[in-house]
C-alpha positions as CSV (number, residue, x, y, z in Angstrom):
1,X,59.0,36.0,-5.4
2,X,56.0,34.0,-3.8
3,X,58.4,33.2,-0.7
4,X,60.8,35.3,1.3
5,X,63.0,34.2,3.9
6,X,64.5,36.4,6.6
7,X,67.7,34.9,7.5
8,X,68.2,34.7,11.6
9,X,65.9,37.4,12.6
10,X,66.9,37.7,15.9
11,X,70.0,38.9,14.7
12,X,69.2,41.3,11.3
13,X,72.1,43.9,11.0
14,X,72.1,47.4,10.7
15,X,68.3,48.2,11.4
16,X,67.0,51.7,10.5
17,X,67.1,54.3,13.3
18,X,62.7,55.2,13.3
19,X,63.2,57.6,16.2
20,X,62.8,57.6,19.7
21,X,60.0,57.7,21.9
22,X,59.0,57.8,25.6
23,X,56.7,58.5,29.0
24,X,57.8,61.1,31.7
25,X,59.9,59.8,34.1
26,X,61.2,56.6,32.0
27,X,64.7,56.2,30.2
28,X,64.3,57.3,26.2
29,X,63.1,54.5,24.1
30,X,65.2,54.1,20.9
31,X,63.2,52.2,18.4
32,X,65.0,51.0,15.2
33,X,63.5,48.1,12.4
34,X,63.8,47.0,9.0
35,X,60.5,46.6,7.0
36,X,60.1,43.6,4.3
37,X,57.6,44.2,1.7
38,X,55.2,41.9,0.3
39,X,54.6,42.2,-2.8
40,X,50.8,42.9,-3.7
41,X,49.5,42.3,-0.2
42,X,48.1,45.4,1.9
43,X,50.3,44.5,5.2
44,X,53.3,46.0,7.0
45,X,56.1,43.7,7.9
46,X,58.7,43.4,9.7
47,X,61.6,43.3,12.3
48,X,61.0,46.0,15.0
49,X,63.7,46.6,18.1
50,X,63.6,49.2,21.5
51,X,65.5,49.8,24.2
52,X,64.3,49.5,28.0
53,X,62.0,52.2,29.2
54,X,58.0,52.6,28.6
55,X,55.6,54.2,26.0
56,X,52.6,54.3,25.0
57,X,51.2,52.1,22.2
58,X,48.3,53.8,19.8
59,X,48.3,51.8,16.3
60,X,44.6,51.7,14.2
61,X,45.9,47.9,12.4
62,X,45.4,44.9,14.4
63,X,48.5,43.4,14.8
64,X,50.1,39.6,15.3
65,X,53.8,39.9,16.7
66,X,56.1,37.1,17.8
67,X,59.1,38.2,20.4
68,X,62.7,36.8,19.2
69,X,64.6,38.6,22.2
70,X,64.0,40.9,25.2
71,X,61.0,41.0,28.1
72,X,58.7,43.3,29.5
73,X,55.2,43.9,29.7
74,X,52.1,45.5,27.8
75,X,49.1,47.3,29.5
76,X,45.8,47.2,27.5
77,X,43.9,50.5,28.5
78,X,41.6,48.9,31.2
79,X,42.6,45.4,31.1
80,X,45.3,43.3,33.1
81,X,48.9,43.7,32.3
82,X,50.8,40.9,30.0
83,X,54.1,39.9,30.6
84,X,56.5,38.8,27.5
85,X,59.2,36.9,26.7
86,X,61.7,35.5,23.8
87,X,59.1,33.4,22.2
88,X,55.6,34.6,23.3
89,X,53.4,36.0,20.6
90,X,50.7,38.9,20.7
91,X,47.7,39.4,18.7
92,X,46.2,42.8,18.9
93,X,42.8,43.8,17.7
94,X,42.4,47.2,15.4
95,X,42.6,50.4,17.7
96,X,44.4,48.6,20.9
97,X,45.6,51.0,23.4
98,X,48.2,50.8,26.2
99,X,51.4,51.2,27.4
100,X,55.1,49.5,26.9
101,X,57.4,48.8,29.3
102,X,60.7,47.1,28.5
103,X,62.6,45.6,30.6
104,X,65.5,44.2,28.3
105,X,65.7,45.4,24.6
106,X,63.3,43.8,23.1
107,X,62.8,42.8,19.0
108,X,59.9,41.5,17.1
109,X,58.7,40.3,14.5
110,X,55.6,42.2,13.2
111,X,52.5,41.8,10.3
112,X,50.4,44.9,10.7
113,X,47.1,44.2,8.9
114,X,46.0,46.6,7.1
């Protein structure tokens, strides 16, 4: 199928449990998400959700992600801090560096490129 539709993403059910992660001195962050193949392309896709708390970020893809709930904030190493909201989108270059904080559970959709 040339086309694939995720119905209400804000709201995908049951989400795989992909561990938990987290920075001394911050509440455990849960992270769950559901990955959606595309056939024959060389990207990662998906729907990614944590719970409050921070973390640090370390991914060698750039990636483009589009917030459908929560807010918080990411930290480039050495750059300014970016605040996010339910409907804000990021676009990180390949080897981006920085650190998470969540303020509400937050959940994303994602295309890591590859």
């Amino acid at each position: 199928m040339k086309v694939q539709k995720i119905v209400n993403s804000a709201r995908v059910p049951d989400l795989e449990h992909w561990g938990e992660v987290g920075l001394p001195d911050s509440p455990v962050v849960t992270v769950s998400g559901s990955r959606i193949p595309i056939v024959g392309e060389s990207v990662d896709t998906g729907v990614f959700e944590c719970t409050p708390g921070s973390y640090r970020r370390s991914v060698k893809e750039a990636e483009v992600m589009h917030f459908l709930q929560g807010s918080g904030s990411f930290t480039q190493d050495g750059s300014d801090t970016l605040e996010f909201g339910v409907g804000d989108t990021f676009f990180f270059e390949a080897d981006t560096h920085g650190t998470w904080r969540i303020e509400q559970t937050m959940r994303k959709l994602y295309v890591i490129l590859r």
